[in-house]
Structure formats: structure tokens, C-alpha cells
Backbone as JSON, one array per atom type, in Angstrom:
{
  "sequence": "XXXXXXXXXXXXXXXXXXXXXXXXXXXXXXXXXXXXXXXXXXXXXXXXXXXXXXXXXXXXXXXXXXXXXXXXXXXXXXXXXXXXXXXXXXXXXXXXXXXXXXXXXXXXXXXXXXXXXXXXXXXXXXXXXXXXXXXXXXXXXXXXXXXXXXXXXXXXXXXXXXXXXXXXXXXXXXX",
  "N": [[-88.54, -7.25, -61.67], [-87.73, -9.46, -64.55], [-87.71, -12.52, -65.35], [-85.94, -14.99, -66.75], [-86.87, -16.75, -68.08], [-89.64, -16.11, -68.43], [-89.18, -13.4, -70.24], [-87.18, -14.56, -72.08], [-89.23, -15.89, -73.74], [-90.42, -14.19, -74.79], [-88.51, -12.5, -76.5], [-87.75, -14.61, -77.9], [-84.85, -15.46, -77.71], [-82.64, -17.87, -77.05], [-79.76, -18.53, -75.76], [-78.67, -18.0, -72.92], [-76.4, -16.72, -72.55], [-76.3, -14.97, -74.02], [-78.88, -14.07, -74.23], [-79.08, -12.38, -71.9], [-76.93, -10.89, -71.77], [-77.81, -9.07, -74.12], [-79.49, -7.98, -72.44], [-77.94, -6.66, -70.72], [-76.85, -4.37, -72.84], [-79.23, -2.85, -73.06], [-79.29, -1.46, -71.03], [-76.87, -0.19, -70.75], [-77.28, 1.48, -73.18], [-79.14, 3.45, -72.37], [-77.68, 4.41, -69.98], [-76.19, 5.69, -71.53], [-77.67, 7.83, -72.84], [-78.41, 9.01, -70.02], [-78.4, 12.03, -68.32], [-74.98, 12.45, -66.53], [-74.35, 9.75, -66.28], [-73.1, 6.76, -67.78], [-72.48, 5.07, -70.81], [-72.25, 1.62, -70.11], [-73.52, -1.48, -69.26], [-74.87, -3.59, -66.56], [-76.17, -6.77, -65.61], [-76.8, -8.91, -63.21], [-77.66, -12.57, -62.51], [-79.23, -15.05, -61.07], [-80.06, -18.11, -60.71], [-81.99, -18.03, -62.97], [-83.19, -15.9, -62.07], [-83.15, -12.38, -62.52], [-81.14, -10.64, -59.99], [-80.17, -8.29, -59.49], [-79.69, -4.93, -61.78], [-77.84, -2.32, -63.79], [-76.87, 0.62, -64.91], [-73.8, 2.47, -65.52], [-72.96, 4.84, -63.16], [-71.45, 6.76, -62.24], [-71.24, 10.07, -62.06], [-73.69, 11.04, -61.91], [-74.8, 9.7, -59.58], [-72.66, 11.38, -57.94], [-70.07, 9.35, -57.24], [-67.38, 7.79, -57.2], [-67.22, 5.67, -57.15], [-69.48, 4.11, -57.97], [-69.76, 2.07, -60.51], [-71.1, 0.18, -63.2], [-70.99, -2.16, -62.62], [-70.9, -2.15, -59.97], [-73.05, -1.14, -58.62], [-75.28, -2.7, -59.69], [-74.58, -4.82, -58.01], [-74.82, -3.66, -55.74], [-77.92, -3.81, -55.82], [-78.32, -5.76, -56.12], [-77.8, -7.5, -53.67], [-79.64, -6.52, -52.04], [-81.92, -7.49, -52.94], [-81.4, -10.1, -52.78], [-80.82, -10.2, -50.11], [-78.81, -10.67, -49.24], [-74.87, -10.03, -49.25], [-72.98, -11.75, -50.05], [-73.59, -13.71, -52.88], [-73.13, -16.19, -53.98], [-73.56, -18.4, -56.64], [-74.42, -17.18, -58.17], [-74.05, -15.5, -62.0], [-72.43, -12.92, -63.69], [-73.11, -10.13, -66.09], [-71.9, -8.12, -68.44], [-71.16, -5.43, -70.38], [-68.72, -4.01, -70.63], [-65.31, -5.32, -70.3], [-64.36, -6.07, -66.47], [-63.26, -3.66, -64.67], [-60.69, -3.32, -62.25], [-61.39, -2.62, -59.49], [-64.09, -3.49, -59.68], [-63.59, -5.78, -60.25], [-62.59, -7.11, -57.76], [-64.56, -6.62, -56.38], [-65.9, -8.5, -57.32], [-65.3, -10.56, -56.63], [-65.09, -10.9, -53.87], [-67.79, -11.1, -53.27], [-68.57, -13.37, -54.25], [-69.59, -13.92, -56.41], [-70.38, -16.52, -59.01], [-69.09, -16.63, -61.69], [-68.14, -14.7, -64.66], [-69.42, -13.04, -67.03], [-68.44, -11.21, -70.02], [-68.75, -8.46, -72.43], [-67.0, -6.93, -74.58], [-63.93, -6.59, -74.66], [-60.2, -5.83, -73.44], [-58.69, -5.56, -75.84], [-60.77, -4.65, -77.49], [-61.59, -2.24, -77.29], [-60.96, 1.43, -76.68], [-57.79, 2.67, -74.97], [-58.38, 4.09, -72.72], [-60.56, 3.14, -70.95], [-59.52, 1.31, -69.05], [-56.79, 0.32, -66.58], [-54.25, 2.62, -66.35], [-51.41, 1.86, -66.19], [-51.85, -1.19, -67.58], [-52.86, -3.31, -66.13], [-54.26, -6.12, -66.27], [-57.32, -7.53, -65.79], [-58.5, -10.07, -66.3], [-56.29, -11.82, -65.98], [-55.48, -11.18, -63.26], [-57.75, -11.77, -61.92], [-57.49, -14.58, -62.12], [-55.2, -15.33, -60.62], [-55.83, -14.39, -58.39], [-58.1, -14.31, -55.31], [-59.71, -16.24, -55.4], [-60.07, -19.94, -57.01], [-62.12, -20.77, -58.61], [-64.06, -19.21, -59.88], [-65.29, -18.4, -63.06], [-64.82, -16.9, -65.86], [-66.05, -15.46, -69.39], [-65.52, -13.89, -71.7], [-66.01, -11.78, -74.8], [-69.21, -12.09, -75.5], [-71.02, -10.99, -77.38], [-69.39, -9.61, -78.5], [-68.95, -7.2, -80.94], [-71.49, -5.96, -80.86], [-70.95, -4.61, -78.19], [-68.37, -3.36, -78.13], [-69.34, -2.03, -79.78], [-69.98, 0.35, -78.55], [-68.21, 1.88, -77.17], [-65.41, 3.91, -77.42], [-62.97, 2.6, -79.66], [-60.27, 1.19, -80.32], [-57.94, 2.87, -82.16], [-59.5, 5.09, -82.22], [-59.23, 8.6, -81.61], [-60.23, 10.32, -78.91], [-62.28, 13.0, -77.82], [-60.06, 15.37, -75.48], [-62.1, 15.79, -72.77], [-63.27, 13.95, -72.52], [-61.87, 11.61, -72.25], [-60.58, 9.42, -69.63], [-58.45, 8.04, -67.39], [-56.75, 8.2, -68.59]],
  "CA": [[-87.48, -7.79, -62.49], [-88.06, -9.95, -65.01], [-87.09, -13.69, -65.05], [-85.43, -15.46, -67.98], [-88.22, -18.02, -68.88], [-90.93, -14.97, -69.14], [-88.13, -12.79, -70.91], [-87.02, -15.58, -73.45], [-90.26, -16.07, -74.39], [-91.15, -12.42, -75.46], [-87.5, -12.37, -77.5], [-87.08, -15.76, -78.65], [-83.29, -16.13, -77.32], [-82.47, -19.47, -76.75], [-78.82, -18.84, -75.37], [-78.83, -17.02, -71.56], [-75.61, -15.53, -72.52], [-76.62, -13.58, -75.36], [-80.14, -12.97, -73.71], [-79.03, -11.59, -70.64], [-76.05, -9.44, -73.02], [-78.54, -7.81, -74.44], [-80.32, -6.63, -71.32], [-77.25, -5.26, -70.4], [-76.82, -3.6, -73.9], [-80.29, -1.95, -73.23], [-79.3, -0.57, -69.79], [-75.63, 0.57, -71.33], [-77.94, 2.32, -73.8], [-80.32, 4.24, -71.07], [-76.76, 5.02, -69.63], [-75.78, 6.3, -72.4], [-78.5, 8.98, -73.48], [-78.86, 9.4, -69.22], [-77.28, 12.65, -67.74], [-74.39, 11.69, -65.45], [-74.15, 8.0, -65.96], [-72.18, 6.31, -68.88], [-72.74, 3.47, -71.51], [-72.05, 0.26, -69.55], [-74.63, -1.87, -68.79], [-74.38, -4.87, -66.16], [-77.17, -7.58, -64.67], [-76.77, -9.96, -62.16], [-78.79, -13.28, -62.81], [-79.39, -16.72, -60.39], [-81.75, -19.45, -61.26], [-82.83, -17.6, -64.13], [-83.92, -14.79, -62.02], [-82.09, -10.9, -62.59], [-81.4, -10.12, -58.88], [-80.14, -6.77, -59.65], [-79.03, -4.46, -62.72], [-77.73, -1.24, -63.55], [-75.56, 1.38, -65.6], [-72.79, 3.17, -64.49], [-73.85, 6.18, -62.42], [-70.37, 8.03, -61.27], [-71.6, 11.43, -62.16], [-75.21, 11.14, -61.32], [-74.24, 9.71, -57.69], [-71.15, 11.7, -57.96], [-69.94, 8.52, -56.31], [-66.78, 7.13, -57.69], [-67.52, 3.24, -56.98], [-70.95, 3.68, -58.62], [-69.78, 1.55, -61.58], [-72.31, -0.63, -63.66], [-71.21, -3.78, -61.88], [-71.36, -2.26, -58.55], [-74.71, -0.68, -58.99], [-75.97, -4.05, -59.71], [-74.48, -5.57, -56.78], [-75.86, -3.43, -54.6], [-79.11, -3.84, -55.79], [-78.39, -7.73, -56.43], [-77.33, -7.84, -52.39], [-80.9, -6.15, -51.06], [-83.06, -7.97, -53.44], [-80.88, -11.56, -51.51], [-80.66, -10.52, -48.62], [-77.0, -10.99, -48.52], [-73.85, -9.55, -49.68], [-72.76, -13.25, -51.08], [-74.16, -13.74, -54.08], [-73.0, -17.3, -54.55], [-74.27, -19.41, -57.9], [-74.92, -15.84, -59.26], [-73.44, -14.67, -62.92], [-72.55, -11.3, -63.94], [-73.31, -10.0, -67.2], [-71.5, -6.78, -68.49], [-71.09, -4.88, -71.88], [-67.26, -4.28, -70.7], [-64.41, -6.08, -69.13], [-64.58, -5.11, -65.26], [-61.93, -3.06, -64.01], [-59.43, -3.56, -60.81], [-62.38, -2.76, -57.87], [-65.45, -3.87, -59.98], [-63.53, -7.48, -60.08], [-62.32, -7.21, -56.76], [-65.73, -6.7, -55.45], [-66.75, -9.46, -57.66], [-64.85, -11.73, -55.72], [-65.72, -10.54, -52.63], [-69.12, -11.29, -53.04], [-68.7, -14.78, -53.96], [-70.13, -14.39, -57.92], [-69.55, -17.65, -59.72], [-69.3, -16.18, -63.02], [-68.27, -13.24, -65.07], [-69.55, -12.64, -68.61], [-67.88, -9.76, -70.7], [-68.65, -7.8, -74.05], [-65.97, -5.91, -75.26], [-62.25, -7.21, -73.53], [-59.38, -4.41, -73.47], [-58.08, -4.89, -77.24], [-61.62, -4.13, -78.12], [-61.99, -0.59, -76.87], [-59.8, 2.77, -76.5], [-56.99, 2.55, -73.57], [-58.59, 5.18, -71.49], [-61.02, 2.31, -70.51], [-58.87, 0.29, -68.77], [-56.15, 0.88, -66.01], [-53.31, 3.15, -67.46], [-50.67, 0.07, -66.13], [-52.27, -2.2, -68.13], [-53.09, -4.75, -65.26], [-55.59, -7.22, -67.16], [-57.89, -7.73, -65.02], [-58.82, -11.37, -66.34], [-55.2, -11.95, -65.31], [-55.98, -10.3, -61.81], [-58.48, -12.95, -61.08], [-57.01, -15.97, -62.42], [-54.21, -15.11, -59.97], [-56.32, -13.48, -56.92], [-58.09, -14.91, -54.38], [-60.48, -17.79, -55.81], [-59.83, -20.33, -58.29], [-63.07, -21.5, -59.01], [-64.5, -18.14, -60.89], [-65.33, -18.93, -64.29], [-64.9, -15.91, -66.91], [-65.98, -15.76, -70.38], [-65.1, -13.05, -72.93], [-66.53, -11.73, -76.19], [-69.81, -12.48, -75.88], [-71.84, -10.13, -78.12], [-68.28, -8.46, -78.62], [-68.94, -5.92, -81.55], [-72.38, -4.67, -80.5], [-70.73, -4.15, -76.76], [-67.66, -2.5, -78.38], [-69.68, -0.23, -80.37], [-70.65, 1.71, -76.97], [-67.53, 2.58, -76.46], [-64.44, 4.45, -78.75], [-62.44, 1.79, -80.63], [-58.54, 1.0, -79.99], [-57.61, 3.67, -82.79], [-60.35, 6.47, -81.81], [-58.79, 9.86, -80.97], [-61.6, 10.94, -78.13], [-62.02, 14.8, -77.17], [-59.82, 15.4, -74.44], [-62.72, 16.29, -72.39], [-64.19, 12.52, -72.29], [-61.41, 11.05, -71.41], [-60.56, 8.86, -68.23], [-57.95, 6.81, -66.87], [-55.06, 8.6, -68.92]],
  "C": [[-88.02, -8.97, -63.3], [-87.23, -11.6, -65.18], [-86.52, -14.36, -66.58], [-86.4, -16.13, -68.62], [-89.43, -16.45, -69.48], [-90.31, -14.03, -69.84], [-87.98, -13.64, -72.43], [-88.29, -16.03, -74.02], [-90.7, -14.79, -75.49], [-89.64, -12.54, -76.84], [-86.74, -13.61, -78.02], [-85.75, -15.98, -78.41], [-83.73, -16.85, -76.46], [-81.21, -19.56, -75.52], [-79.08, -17.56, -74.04], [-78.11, -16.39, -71.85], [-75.57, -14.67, -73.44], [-77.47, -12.65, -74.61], [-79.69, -12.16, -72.62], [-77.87, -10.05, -70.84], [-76.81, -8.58, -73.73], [-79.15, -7.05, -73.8], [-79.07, -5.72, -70.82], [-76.34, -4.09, -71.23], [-77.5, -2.42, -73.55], [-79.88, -1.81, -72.09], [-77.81, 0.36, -69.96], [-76.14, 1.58, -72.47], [-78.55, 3.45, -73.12], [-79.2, 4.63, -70.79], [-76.28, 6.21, -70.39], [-76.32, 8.02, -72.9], [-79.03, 10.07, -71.46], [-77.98, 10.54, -68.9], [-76.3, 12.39, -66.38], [-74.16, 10.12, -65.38], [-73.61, 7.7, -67.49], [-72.66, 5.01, -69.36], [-71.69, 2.32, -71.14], [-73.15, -0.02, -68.36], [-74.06, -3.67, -67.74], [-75.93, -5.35, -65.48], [-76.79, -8.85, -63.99], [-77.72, -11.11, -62.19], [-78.41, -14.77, -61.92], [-80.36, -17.2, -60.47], [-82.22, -18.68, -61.88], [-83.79, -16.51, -63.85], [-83.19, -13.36, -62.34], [-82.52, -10.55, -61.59], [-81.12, -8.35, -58.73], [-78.98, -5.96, -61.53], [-78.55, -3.2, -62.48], [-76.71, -0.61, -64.69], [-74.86, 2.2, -64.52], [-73.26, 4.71, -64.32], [-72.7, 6.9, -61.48], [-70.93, 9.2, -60.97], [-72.92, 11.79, -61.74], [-75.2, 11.13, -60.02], [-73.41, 10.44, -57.14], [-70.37, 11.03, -56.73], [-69.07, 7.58, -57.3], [-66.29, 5.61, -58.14], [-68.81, 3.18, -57.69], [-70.71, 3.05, -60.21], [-70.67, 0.5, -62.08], [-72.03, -1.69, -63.07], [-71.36, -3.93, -60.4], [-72.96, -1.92, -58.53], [-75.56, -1.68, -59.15], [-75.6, -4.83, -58.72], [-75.19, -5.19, -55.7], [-77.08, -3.72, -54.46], [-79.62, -5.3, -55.49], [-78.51, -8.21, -54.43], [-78.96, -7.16, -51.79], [-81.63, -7.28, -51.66], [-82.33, -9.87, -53.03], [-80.97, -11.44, -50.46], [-79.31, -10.5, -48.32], [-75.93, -10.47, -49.27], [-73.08, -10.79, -50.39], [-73.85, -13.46, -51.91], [-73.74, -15.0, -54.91], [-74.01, -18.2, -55.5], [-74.96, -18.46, -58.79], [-73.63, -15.66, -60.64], [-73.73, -13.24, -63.39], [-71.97, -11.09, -65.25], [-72.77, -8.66, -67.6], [-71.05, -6.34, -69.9], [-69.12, -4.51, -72.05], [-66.5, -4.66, -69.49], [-64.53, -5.25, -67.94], [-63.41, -4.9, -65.39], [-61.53, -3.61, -62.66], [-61.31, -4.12, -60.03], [-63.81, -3.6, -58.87], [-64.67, -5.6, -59.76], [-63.03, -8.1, -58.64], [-63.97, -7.37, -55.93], [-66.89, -8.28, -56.21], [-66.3, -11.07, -57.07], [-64.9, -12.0, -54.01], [-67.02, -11.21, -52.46], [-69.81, -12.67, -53.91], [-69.67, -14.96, -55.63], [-69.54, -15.61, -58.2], [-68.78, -17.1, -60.72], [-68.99, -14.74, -63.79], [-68.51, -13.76, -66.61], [-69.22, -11.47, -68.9], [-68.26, -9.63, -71.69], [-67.48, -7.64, -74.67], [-64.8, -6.28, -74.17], [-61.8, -5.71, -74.0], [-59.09, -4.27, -74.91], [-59.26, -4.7, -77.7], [-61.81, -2.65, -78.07], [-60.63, -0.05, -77.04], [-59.47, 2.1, -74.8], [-57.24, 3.07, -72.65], [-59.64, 4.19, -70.71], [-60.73, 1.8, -69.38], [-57.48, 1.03, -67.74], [-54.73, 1.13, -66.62], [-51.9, 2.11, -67.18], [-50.98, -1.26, -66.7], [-52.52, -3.88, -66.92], [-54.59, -5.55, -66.25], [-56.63, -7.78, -65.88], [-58.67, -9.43, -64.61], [-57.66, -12.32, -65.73], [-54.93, -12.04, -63.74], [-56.84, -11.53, -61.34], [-58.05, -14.29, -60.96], [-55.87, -16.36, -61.37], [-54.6, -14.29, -58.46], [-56.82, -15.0, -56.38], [-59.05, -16.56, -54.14], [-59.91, -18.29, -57.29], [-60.72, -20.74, -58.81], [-64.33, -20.12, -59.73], [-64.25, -17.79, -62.4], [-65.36, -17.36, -64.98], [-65.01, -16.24, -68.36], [-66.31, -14.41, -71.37], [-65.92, -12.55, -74.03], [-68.25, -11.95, -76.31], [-70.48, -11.32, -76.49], [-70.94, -8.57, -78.33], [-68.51, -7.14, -79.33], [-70.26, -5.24, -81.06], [-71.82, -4.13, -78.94], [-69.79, -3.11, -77.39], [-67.97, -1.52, -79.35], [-70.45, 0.65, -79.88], [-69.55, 2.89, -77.22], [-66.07, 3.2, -77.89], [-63.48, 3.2, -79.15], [-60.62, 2.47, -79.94], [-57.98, 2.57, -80.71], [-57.99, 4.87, -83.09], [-59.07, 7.34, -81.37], [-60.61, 10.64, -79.98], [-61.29, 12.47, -77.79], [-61.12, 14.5, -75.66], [-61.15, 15.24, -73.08], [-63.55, 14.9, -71.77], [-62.95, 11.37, -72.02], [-60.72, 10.57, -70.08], [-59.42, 7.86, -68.57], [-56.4, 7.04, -68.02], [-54.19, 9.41, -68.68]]
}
């Protein structure tokens, strides 16, 4: 894994939350073109190291929790040692859903960074009750879990179909 200092050197970003948005651009990309796994990319980063990454891998695992922010937890939790993952941020191309933020509170993240929020994307995204999930935390079980929005909004939301897309039946989820 590669560390932020020897990383930011090679690509000149200055700001962690861009640089580390773009690694999980380029793993929402690899998702993207992979069979079975989907464009959304997430990395896990403490003290400037990336303890674990990943895209989402339902269909590959055919393992319905294998979403890009768990996939990186798991990996984030061997390469600690521990299932707490305190003073860690999590980096992701789109807003988590219900269990991905549930498990992100579980496991004691400080931090969430997002791409693309819900009015950026198509509704099939997102749970068909519209629970907000930024809502969901602000109102769950810690108050001290910082979230921050938008960052590298349009290249994240041009993974995924747009508010006003009509998608093939066939690709969509969650309607």
C-alpha cells in the first residue's frame, strides 16, 4: 500500500482529500471495467498510511455486504489488527448507504469523505425510502463522526447515472 507522502510526491496533490478521492476514483474505475464488481471506489487512510481499499464486489463475491466501503474495512481491520479503526478516514466516490454507515460506526472511523451525495446520482442508488444516510448518522449512535460531502463531486458523479438518466431496466437496483 502506498503511503500519502510517497504518493503525493509522484502526483503533486497537495490536499489529502482530493489525493486520496482520486485513489478511490481509480479503484471505482477497475470496478467498473471488472466482471462482477461495480464503479465505487473506497480507501481507508490513518497517519497518512491506506490501511485498506477496495471496489464494490457483490457479484464477484456474490456476497451482498461486499460493498466498496466494506471491502475496505475488511481489509483495513487485518492490515490493524483490529476491527476499530479509530483516527481512521474513509474515502468514497459515493455517499454510503444504511449498512456501509452503520458499519462505519461500528468500527469507530473518525471520518467519512463522499463524492457524489444522493441529489447527485439516479434514485436507484440510494434506499428507495429515502433515509439520508448523512441524516442517519448525525442522529445514530456517535456524535463525534465528522462527514464531508462533495469532494471531487462531478468526476465521482460521472461513475454513476445522473438524477434524470433513464437506466436499462436490467441495471437497476434498489427500485
Amino acid at each position: 500500500m502506498a503511503t500519502k507522502a510517497s504518493a503525493s510526491a509522484n502526483s503533486g496533490a497537495g490536499d489529502d482529500a482530493e489525493f486520496y478521492m482520486r485513489r478511490a476514483l481509480e479503484l471505482a474505475r477497475i470496478g467498473s471495467i471488472t466482471p462482477g464488481a461495480a464503479a465505487i471506489g473506497c480507501v481507508i487512510v490513518r497517519d497518512g498510511q491506506i490501511l485498506g481499499e477496495g471496489h464494490n464486489e457483490v457479484d464477484l463475491r456474490h456476497d451482498t455486504t461486499a460493498h466498496a466501503e466494506i471491502v475496505a474495512m475488511r481489509r483495513a481491520g487485518v492490515a490493524a489488527g483490529s476491527a476499530e479503526l479509530r483516527g481512521a478516514t474513509l474515502y468514497t466516490t459515493l455517499q454510503p448507504c444504511g449498512m456501509c454507515s452503520m458499519a462505519v460506526i461500528w468500527s469507530k472511523i473518525d471520518r467519512i469523505v463522499f463524492g457524489a451525495g444522493r441529489a447527485d446520482v439516479h434514485a436507484m442508488y440510494f434506499e428507495e425510502r429515502h433515509l439520508d444516510t448523512v441524516d442517519f448518522i448525525a442522529d445514530a449512535f456517535r456524535d463525534d463522526l465528522v462527514i464531508l460531502g462533495g469532494v471531487l463531486r462531478d468526476d465521482c458523479a460521472a461513475l454513476y447515472y445522473g438524477p434524470g438518466d433513464d437506466p436499462p431496466p436490467e441495471e437497476q437496483s434498489n427500485l
